[in-house]
N, C-alpha and C positions, 0 to 999 in steps of 0.2 A: 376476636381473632381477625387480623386482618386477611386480605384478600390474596390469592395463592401468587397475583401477579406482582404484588405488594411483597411477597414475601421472598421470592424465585432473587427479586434484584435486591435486595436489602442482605441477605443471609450469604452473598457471595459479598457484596461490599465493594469496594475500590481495587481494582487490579494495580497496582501500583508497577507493574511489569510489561504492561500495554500500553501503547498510546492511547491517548482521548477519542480519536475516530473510531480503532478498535473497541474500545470499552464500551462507547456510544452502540457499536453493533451488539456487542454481547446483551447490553441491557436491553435490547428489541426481541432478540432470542430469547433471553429468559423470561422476559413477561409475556410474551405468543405462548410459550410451554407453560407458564404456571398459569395461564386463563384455559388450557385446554385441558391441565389436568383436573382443574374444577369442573369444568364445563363437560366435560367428558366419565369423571371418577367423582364427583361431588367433593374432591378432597380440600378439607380444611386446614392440614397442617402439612406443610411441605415436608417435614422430616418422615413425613408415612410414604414417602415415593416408592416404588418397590421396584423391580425388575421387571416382572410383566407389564407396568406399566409401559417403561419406555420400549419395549419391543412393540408394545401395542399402536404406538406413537408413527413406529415408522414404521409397522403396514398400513396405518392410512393414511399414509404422507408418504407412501411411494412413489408415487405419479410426480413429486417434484425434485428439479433440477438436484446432482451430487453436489455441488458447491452450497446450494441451501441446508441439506444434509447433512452436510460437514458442521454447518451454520449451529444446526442443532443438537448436534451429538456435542457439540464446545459448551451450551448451553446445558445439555445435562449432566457430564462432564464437571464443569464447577459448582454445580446444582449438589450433584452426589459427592461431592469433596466435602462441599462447607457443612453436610447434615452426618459425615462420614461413611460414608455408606457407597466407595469408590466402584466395589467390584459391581457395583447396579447396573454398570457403566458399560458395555465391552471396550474393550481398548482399540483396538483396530474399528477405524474406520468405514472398513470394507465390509464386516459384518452389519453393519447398516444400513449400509447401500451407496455409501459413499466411496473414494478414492483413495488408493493407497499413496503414501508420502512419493514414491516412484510416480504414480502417473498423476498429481498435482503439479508435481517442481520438476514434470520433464522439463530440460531446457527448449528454448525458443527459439527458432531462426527468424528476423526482419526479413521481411522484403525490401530490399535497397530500395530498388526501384519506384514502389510503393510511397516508401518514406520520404525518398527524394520529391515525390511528386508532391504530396502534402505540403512539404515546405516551400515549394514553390507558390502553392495557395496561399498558405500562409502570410507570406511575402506580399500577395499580391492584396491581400485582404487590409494587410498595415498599409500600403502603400493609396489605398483608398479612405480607411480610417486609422491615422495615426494611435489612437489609444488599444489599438489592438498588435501593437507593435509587442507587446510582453508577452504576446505567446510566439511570435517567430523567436524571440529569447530564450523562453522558456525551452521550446521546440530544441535550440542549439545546446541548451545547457544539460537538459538529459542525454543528448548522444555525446558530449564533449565526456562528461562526468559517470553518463550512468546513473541518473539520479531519478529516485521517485516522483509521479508526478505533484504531487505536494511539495517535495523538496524542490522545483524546479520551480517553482513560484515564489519561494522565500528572499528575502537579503541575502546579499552576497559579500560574505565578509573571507577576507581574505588574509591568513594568517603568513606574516614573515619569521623565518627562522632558520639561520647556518646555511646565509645564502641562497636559501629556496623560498618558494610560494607554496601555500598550501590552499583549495578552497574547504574552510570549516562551514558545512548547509544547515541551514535554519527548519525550523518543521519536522526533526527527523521522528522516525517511527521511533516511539517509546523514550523520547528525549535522549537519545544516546547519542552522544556528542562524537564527531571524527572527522579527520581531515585529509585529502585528497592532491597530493601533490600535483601541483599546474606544471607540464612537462609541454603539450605539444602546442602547436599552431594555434590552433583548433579551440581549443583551452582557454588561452590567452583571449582572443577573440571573443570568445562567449562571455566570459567574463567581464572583457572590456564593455560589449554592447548592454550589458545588467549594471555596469557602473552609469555609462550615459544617460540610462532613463535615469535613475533613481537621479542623477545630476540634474537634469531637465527639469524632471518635477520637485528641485528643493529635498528630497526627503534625506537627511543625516543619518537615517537609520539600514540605507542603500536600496529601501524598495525600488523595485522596477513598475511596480501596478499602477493604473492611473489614478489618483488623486480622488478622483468620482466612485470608484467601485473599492470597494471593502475585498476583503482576502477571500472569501467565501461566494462571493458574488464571483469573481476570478478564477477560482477554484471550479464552479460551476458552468461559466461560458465554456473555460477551456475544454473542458467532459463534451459538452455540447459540443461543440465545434469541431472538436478532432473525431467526434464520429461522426457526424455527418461526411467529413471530410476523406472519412473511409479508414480511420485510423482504429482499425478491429484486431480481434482475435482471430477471426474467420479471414483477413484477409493478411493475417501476419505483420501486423503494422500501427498494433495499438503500443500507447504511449510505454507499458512496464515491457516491451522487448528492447527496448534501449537498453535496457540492464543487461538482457543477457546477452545480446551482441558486444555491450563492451567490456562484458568479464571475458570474453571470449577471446577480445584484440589486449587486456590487459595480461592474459597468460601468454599470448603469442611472444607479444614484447620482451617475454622474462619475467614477468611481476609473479612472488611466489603466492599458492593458495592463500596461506595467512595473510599477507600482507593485501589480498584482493579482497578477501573475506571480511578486513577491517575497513574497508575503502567501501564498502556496500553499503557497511553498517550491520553486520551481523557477528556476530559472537564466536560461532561454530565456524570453524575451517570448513567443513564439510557439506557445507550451504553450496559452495560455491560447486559442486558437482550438479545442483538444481539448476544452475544458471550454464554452467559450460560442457557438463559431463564428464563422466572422469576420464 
């Protein structure tokens, strides 16, 4: 029989519904939980999970953060699916000791101010080292758009159609393909400065990254960099409130729920109340 942590990520399988970063999370969760239900229950067969187990689980893993919480109730969650045995499970979050859908996806307020000052570092940072120019980019193109910080690192391909522009973003969460009509100044502009790099550096396929670093190495300074830079939660000015500041300015404008909700990249109309409030 193989090993409980061996079995936790094999017996759930490929989520073909998540993206690759999320699934990469889930399978760190579920193998921490199938090594502690050995290490803890001596269990050998994952499908003997039982209900007191996981109750047991999270009172001695109170002491950590609810978003870890959350981490692992997702972990036993598809745990208890794949061996059928769903109601092991509770449903709600909040009986775990995690957060209810309300207080995860309250909406966000930016600090302008905040934001504004970053990008000024930012600026000043490219303007010392040129190959650091794809995050004051990057930086424009999430508050232009709204976009993931992942998404704000990818090619910028730009769809034309019945007289309009659309920007269609690369990297999205869970490959879900969408496109974002190019309307303001602002827009235009971000977009322009994502075609010049990729121009600079030759690359046909419109990256903006320098040539020397890989997408993940990218993906990684920029994390770094915007926090040091003060780009937090705590200070209201980390990189995912872009989103919700600009679902905020796309309903001012007139843009209807749905049609905001599909400009995110989310499915549900009703998402968009996490981002703006109803």
């Amino acid at each position: 029989m193989k090993d409980l942590a061996y079995q936790t990520t094999h017996c759930v399988g490929k989520e073909r519904h998540v993206g690759d970063k999320t699934h990469t999370e889930h399978l760190g969760s579920l193998a921490r939980v199938g090594n502690w239900l050995q290490e803890r229950y001596g269990l050998d067969n994952i499908k003997n999970m039982k209900s007191h187990m996981v109750q047991t689980f999270y009172k001695e893993h109170a002491h950590q953060s609810a978003s870890s919480l959350e981490k692992y109730a997702t972990a036993f969650r598809l745990i208890a699916a794949s061996i059928g045995k769903e109601n092991i499970v509770p449903r709600s979050n909040k009986e775990l000791g995690g957060r209810t859908a309300a207080e995860r996806y309250a909406p966000k307020v930016g600090d302008a101010g905040k934001l504004d000052a970053i990008h000024v570092k930012l600026v000043e940072m490219a303007s010392k080292n040129p190959d650091n120019r794809y995050l004051v980019a990057a930086h424009e193109m999430r508050q232009a758009f709204g976009l993931r910080a992942a998404e704000s690192l990818a090619s910028c391909k730009v769809v034309q159609r019945e007289g309009k522009q659309f920007l269609s973003p690369n990297m999205t969460k869970g490959g879900r393909e969408r496109e974002i009509e190019i309307k303001s100044a602002a827009q235009r502009n971000a977009v322009a400065a994502v075609r010049a790099l990729a121009s600079e550096y030759g690359k046909p396929s419109g990256s903006m990254l320098p040539p020397t670093k890989s997408w993940q190495q990218c993906y990684n300074q920029q994390k770094n960099i915007m926090s040091k830079l003060g780009a937090t939660k705590a200070a209201s000015a980390h990189m995912h409130v872009n989103r919700h500041d600009w679902t905020r300015e796309q309903l001012k404008s007139g843009e209807s729920r749905k049609d905001t909700a599909e400009a995110l990249g989310h499915g549900r109309e009703e998402v968009v109340d996490h981002y703006a409030g109803k």
